[in-house]
Backbone and ligand atoms as CSV (ligand in chain L), in Angstrom:
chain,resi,resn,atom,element,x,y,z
A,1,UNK,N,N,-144.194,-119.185,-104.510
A,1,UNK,CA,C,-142.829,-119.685,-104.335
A,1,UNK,C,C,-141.861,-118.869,-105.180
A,2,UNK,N,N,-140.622,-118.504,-105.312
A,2,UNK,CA,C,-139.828,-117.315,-105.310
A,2,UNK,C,C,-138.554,-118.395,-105.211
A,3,UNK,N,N,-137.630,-117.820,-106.299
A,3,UNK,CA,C,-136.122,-118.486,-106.238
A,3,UNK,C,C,-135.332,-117.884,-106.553
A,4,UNK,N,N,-134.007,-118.168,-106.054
A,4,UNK,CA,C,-132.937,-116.820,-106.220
A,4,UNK,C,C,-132.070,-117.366,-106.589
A,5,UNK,N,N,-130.640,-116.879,-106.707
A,5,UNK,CA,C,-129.418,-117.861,-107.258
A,5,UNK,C,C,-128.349,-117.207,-106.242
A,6,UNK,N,N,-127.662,-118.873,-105.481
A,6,UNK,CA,C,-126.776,-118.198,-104.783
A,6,UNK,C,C,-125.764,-118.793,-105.048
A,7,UNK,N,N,-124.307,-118.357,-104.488
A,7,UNK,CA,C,-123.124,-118.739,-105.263
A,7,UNK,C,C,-122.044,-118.887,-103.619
A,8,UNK,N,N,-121.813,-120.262,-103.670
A,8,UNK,CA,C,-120.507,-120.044,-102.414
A,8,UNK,C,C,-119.347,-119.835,-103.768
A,9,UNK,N,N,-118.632,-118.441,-103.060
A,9,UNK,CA,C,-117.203,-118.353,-103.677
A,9,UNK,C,C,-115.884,-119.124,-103.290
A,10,UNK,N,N,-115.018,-118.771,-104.533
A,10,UNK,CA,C,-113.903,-119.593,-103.930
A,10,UNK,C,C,-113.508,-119.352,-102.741
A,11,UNK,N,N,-113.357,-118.564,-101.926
A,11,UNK,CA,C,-113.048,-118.540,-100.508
A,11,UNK,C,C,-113.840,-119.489,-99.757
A,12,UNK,N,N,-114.858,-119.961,-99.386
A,12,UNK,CA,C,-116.134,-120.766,-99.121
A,12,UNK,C,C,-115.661,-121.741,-99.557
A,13,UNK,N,N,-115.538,-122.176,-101.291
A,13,UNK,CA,C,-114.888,-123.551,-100.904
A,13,UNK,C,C,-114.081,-124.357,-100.567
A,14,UNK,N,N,-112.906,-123.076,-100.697
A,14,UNK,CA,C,-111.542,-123.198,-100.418
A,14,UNK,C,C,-111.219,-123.625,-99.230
A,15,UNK,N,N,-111.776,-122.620,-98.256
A,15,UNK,CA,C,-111.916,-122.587,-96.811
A,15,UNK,C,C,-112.584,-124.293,-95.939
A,16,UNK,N,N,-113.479,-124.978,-96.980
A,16,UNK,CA,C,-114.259,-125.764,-96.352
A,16,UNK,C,C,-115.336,-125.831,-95.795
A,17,UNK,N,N,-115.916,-124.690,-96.110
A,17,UNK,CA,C,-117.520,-123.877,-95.834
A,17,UNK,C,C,-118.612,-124.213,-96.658
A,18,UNK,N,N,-118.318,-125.130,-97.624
A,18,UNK,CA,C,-119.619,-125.294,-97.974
A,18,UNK,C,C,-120.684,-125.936,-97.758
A,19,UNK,N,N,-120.389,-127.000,-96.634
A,19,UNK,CA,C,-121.773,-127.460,-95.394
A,19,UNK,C,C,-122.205,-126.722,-94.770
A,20,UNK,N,N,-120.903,-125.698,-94.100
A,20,UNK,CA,C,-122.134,-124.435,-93.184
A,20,UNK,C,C,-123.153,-123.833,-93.580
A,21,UNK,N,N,-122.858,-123.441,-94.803
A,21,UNK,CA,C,-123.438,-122.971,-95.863
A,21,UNK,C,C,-124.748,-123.326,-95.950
A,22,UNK,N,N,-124.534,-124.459,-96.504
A,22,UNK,CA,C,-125.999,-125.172,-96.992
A,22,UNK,C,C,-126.649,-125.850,-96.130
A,23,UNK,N,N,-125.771,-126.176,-94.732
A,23,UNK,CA,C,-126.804,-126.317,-93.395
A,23,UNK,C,C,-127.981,-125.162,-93.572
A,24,UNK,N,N,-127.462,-123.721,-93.327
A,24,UNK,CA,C,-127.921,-122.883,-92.995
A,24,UNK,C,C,-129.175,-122.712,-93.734
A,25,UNK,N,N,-129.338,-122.426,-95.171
A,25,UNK,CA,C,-129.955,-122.787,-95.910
A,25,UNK,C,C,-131.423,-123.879,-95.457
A,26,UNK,N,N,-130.784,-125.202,-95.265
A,26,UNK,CA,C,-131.900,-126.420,-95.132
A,26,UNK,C,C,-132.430,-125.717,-93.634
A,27,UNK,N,N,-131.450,-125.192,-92.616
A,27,UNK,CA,C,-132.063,-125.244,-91.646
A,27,UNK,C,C,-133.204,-124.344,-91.367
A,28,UNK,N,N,-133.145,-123.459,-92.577
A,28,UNK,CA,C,-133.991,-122.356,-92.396
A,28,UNK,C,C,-135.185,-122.452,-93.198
A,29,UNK,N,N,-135.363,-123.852,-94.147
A,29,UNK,CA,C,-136.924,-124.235,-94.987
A,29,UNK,C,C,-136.521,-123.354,-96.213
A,30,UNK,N,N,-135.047,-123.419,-96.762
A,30,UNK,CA,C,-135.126,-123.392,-98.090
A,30,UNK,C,C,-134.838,-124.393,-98.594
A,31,UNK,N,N,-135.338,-125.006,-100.337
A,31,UNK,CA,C,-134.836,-125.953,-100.899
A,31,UNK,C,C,-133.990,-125.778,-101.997
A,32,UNK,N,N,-133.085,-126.789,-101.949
A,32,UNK,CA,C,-131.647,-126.717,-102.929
A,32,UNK,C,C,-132.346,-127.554,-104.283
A,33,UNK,N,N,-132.629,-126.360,-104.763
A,33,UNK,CA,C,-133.207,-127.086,-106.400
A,33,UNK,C,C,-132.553,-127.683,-107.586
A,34,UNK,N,N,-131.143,-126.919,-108.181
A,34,UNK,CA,C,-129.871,-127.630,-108.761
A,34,UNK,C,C,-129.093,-126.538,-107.937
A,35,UNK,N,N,-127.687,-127.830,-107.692
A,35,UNK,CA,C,-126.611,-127.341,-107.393
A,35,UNK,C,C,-125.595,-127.975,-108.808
A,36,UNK,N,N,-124.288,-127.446,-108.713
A,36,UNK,CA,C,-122.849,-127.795,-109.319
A,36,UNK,C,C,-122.137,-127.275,-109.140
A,37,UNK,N,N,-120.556,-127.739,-109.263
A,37,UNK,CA,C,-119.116,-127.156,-109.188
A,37,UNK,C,C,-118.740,-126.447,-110.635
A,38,UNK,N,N,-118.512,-125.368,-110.510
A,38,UNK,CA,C,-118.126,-124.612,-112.020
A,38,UNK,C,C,-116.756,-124.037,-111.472
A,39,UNK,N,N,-115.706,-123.747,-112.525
A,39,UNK,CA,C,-114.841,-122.899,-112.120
A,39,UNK,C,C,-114.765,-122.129,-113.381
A,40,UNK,N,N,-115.357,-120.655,-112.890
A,40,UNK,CA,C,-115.538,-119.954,-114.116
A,40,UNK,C,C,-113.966,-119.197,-115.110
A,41,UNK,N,N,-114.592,-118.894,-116.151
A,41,UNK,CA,C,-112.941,-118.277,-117.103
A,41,UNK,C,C,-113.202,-116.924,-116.725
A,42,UNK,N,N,-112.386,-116.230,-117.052
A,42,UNK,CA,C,-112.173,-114.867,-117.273
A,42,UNK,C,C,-113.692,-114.287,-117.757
A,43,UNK,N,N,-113.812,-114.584,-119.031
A,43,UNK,CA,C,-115.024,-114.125,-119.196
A,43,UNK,C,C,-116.069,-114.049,-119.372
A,44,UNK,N,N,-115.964,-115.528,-118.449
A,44,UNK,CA,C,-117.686,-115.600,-117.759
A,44,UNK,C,C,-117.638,-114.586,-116.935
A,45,UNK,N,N,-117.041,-114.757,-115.856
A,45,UNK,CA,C,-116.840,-113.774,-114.624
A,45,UNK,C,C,-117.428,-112.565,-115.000
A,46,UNK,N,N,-116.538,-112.082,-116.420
A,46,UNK,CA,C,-116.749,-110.618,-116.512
A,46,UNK,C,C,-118.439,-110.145,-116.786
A,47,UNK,N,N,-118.783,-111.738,-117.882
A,47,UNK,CA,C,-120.167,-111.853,-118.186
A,47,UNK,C,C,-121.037,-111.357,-116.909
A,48,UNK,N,N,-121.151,-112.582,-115.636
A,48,UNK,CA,C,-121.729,-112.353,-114.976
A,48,UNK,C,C,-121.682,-111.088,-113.829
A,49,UNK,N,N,-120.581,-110.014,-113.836
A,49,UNK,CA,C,-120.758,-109.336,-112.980
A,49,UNK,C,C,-120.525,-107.647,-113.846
A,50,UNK,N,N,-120.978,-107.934,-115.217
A,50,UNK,CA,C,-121.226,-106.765,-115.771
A,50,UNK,C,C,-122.216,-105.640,-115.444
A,51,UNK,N,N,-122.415,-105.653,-114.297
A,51,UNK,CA,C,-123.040,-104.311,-113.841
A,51,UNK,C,C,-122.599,-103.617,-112.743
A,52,UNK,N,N,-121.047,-104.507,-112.314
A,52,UNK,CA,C,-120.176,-103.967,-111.491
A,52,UNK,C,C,-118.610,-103.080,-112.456
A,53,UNK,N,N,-118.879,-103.816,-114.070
A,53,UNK,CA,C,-117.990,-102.873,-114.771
A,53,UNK,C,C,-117.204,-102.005,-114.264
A,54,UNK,N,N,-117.767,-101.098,-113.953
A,54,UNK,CA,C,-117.254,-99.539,-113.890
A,54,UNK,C,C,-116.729,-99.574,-112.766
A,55,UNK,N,N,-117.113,-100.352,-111.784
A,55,UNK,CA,C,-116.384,-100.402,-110.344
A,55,UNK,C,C,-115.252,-100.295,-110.022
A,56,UNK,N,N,-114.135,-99.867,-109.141
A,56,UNK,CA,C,-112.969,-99.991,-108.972
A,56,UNK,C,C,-112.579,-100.998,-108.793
A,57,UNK,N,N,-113.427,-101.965,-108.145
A,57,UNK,CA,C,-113.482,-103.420,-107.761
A,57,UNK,C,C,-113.010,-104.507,-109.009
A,58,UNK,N,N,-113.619,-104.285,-110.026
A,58,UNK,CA,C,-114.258,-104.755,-111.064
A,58,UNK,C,C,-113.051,-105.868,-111.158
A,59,UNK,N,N,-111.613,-105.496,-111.361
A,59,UNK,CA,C,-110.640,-106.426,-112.008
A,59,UNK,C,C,-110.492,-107.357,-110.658
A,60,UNK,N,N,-110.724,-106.868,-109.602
A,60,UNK,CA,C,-110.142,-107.687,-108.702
A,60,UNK,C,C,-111.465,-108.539,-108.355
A,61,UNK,N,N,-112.563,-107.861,-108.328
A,61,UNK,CA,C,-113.267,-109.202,-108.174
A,61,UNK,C,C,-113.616,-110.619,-109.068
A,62,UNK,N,N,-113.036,-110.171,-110.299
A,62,UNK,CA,C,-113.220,-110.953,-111.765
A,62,UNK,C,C,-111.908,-112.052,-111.656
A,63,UNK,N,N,-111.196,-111.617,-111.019
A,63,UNK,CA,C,-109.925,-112.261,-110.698
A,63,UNK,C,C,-110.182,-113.069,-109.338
A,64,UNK,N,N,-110.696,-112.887,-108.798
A,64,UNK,CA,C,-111.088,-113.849,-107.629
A,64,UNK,C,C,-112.443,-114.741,-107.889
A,65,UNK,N,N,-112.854,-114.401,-108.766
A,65,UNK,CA,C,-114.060,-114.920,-108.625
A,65,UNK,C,C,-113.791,-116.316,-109.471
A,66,UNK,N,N,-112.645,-116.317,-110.514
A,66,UNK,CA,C,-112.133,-117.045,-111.113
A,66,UNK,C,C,-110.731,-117.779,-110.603
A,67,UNK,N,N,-110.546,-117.717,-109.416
A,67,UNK,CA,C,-109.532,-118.360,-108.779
A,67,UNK,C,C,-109.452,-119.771,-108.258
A,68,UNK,N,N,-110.805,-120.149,-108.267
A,68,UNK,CA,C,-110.943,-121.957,-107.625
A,68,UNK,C,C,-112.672,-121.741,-108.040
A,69,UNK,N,N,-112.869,-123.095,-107.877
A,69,UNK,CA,C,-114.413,-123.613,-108.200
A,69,UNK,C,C,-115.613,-122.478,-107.398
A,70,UNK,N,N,-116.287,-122.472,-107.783
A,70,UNK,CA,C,-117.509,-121.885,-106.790
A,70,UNK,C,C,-118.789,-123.016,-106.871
A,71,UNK,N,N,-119.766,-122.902,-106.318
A,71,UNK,CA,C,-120.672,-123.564,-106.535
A,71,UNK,C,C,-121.997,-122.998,-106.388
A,72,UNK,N,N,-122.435,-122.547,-107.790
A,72,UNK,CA,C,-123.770,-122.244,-107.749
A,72,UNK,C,C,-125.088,-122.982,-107.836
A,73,UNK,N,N,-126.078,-122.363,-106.858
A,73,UNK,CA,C,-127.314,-123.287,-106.712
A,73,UNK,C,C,-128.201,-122.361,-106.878
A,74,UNK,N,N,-129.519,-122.902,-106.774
A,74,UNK,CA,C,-130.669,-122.348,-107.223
A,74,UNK,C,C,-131.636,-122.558,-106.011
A,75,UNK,N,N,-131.990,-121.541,-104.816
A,75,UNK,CA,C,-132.652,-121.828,-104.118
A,75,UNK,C,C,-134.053,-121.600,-104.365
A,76,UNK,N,N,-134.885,-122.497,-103.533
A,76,UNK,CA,C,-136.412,-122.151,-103.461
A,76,UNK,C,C,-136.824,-121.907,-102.477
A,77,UNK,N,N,-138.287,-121.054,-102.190
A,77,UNK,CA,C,-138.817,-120.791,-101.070
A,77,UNK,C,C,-139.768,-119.651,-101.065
A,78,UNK,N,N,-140.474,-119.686,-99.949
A,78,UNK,CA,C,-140.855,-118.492,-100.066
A,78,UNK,C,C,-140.324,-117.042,-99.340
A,79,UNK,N,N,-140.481,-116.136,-100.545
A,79,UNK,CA,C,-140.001,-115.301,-99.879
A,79,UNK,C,C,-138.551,-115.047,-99.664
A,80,UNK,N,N,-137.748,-115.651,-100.946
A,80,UNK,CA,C,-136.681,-116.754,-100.593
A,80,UNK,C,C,-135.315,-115.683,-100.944
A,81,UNK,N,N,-135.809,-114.339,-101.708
A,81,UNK,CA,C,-134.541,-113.574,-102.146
A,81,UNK,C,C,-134.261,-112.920,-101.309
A,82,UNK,N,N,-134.985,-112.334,-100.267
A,82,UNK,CA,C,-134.799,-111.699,-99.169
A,82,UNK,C,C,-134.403,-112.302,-97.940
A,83,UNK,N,N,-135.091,-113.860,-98.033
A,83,UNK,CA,C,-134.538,-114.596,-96.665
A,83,UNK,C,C,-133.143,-114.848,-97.094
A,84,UNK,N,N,-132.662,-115.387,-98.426
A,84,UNK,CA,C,-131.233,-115.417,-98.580
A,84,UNK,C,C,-130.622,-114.377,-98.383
A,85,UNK,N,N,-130.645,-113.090,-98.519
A,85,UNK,CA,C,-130.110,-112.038,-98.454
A,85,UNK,C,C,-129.937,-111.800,-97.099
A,86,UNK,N,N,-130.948,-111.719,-96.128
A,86,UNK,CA,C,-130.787,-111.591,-94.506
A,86,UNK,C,C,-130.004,-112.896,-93.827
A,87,UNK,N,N,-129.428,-113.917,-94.461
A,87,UNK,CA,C,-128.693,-115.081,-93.922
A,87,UNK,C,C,-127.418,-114.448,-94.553
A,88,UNK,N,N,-127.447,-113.975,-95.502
A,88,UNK,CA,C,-125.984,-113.943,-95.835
A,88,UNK,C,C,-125.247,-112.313,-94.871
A,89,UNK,N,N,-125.991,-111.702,-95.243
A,89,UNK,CA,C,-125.836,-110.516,-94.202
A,89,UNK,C,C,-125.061,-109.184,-95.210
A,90,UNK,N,N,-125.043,-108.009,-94.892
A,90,UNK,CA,C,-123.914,-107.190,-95.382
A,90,UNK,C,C,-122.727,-107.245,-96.359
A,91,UNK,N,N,-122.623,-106.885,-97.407
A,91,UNK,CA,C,-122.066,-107.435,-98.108
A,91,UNK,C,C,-120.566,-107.507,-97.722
A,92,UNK,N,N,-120.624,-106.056,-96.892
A,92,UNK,CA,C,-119.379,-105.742,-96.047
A,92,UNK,C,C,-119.246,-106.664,-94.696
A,93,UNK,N,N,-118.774,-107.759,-94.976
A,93,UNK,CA,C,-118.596,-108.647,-92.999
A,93,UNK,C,C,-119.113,-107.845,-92.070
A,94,UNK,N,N,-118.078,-106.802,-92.206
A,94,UNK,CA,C,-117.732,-106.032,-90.721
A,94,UNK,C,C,-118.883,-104.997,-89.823
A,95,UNK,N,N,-120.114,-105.033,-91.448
A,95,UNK,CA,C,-121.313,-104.354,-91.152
A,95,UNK,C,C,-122.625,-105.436,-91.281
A,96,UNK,N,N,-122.312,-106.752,-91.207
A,96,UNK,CA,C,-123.273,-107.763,-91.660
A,96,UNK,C,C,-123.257,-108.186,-89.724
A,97,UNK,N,N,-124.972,-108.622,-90.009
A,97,UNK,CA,C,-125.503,-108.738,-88.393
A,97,UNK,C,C,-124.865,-110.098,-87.685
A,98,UNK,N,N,-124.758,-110.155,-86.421
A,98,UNK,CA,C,-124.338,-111.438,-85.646
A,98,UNK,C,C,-125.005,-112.468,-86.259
A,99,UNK,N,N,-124.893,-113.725,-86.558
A,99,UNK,CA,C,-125.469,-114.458,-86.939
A,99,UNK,C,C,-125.237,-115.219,-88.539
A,100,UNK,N,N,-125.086,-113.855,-89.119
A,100,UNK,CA,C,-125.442,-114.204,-90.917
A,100,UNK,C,C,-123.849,-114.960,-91.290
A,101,UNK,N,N,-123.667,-115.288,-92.318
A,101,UNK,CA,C,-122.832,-116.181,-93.400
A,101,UNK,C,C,-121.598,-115.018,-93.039
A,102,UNK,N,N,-121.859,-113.914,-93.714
A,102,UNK,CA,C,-120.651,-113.595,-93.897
A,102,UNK,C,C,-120.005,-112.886,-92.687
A,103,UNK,N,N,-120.805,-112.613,-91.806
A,103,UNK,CA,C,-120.460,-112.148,-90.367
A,103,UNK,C,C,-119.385,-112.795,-89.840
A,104,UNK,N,N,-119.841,-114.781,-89.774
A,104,UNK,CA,C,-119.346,-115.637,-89.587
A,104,UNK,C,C,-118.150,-116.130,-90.279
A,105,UNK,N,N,-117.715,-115.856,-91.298
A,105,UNK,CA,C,-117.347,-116.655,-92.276
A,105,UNK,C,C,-116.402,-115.367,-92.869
A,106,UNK,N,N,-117.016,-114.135,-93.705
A,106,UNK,CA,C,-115.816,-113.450,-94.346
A,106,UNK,C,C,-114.926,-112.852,-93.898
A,107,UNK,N,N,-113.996,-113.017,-94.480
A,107,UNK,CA,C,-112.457,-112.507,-94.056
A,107,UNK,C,C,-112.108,-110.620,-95.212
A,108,UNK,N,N,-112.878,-110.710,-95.812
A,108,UNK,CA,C,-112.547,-109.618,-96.502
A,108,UNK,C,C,-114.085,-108.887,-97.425
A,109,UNK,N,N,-113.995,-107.566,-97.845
A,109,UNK,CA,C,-115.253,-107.056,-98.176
A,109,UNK,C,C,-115.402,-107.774,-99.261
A,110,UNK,N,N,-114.122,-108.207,-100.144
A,110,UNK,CA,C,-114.500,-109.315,-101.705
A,110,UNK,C,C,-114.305,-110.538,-101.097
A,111,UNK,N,N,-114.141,-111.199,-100.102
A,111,UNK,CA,C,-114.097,-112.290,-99.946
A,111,UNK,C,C,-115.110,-112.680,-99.154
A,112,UNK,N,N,-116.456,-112.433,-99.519
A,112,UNK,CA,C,-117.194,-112.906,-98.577
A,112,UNK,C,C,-117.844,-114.155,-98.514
A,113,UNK,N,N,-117.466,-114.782,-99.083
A,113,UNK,CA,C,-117.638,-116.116,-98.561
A,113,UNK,C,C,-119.417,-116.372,-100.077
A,114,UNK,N,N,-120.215,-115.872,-99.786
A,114,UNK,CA,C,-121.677,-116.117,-100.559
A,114,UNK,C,C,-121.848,-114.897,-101.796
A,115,UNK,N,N,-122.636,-115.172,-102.550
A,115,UNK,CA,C,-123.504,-114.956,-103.597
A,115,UNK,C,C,-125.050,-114.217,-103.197
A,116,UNK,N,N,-125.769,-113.457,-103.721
A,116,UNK,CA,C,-126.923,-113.858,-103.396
A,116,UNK,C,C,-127.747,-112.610,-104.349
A,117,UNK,N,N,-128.655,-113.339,-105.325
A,117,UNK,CA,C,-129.258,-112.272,-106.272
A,117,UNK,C,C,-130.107,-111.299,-105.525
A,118,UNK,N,N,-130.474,-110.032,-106.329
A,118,UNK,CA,C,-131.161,-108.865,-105.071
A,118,UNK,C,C,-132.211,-108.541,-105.279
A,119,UNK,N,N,-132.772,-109.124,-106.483
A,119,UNK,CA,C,-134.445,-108.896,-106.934
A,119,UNK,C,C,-134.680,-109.888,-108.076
A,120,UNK,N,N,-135.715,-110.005,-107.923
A,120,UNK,CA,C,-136.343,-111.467,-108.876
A,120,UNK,C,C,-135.804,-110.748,-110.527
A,121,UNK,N,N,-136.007,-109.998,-110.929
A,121,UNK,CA,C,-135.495,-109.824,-112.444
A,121,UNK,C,C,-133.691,-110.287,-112.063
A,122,UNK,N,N,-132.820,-109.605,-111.516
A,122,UNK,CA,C,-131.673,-110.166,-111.461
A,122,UNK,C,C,-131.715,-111.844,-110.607
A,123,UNK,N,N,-132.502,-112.550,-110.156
A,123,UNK,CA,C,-132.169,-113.846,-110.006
A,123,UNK,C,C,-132.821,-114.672,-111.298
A,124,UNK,N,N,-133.696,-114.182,-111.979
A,124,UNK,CA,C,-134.153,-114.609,-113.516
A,124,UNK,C,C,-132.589,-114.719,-114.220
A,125,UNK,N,N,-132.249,-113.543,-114.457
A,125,UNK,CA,C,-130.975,-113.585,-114.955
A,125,UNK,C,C,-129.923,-114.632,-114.530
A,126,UNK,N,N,-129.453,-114.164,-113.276
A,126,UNK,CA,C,-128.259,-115.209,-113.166
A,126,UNK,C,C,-128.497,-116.815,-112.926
A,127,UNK,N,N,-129.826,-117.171,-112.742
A,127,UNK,CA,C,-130.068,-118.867,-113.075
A,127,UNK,C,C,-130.244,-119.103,-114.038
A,128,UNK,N,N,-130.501,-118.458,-115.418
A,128,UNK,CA,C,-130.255,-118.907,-116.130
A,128,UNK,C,C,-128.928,-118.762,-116.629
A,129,UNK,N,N,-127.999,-117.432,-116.538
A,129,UNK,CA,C,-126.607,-117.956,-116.652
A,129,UNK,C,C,-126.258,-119.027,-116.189
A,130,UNK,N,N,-126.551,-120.062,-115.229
A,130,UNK,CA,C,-125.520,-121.360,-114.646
A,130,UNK,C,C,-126.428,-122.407,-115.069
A,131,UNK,N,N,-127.953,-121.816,-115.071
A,131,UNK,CA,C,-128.741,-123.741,-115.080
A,131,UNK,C,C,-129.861,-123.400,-115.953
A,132,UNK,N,N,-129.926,-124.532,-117.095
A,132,UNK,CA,C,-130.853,-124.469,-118.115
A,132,UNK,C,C,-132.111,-125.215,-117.134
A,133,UNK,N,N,-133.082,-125.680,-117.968
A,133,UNK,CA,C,-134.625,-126.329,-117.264
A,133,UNK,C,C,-134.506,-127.676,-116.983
A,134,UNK,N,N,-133.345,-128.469,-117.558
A,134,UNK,CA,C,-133.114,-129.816,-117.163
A,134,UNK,C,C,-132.244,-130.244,-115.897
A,135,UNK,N,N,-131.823,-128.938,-115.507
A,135,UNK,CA,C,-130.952,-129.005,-114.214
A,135,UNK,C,C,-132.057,-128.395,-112.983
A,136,UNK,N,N,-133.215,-128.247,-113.144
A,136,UNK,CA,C,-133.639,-128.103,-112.011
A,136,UNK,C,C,-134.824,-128.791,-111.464
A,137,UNK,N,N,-134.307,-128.915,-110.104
A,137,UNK,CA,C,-135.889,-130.177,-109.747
A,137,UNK,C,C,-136.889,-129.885,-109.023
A,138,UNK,N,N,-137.675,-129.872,-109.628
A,138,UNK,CA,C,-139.420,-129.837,-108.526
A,138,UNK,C,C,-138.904,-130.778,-107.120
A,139,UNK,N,N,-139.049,-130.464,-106.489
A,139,UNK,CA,C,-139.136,-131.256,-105.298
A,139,UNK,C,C,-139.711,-130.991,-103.552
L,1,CMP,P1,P,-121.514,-109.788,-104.425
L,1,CMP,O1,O,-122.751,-109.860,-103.602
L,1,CMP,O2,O,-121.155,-111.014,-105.166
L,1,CMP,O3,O,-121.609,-108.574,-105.473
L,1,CMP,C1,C,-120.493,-107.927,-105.981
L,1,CMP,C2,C,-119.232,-108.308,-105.266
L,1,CMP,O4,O,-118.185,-107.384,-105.393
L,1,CMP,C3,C,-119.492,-108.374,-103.761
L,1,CMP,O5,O,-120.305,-109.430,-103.450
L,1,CMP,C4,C,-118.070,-108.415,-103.247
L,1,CMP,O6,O,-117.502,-109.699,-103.404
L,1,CMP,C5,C,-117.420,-107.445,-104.213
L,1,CMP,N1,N,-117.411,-106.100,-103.674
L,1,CMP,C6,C,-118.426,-105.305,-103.403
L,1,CMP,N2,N,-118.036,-104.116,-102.925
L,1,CMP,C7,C,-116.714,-104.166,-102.927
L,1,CMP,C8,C,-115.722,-103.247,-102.561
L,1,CMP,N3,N,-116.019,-102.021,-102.114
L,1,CMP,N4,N,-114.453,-103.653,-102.669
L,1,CMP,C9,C,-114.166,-104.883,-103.148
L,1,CMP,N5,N,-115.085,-105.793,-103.528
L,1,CMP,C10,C,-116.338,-105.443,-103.397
């Protein structure tokens, strides 16, 4: 069993997307292990997306990412960083397959609507940035 950490952004919740979302998710035999509403500061943001630093992106996604609540969860499953990754699709919409989250859903290459860690050492990492061992449930 294999768990990843995914994040609807403020666009997602803003929008009213966060049932599609997590339909998609249940419908596909992953389980929602902890969820919560965070609305991160400045420099969490920066915390958590310090390996985009150097990016040109960098201020503007730190600035959006901190614009309204997000809600990060902790999925389970098997096989589960890659099946999240192929639901969410391309990070770019406009190159993400028929079907996936952000295909459906994003309006912009930073606004895509989901989260989704890209290898088990970086989903180690970012669940424990949002959820200690008492926030998550066997189930
Ligand atoms: P995410 O999967 O959260 O990882 C980094 C984020 O930076 C990405 O989703 C987008 O929200 C954003 N991002 C990635 N590439 C670009 C880009 N070229 N321009 C603007 N934002 C980007």
């Amino acid at each position: 069993m294999e768990r990843t950490l995914s994040i609807i952004k403020p666009d997602g919740v803003s929008r009213g997307l966060i049932g599609d979302v997590i339909k998609r998710f249940e419908k596909n035999d992953i389980k929602i292990i902890a969820m919560k509403m965070v609305h991160l500061t400045q420099e969490d943001a920066e915390k958590f997306y310090a390996v985009h630093k150097e990016r040109p992106f960098f201020a503007s996604l730190t600035e959006f990412m901190t614009s309204g609540p997000i809600i990060p969860m902790i999925l389970e499953g098997e096989n589960v960083i890659e099946k999240n990754r192929s639901l969410m699709g391309a990070t770019n919409y406009k190159e993400a397959a028929e079907g996936t989250i952000r295909r459906d859903f994003a309006t912009d290459i930073e606004k895509n609507v989901v989260h989704g860690s890209d290898s088990p050492e970086t989903a180690a990492v970012e669940i424990a940035f949002f959820f200690n061992q008492f926030e998550m449930n066997e189930r």
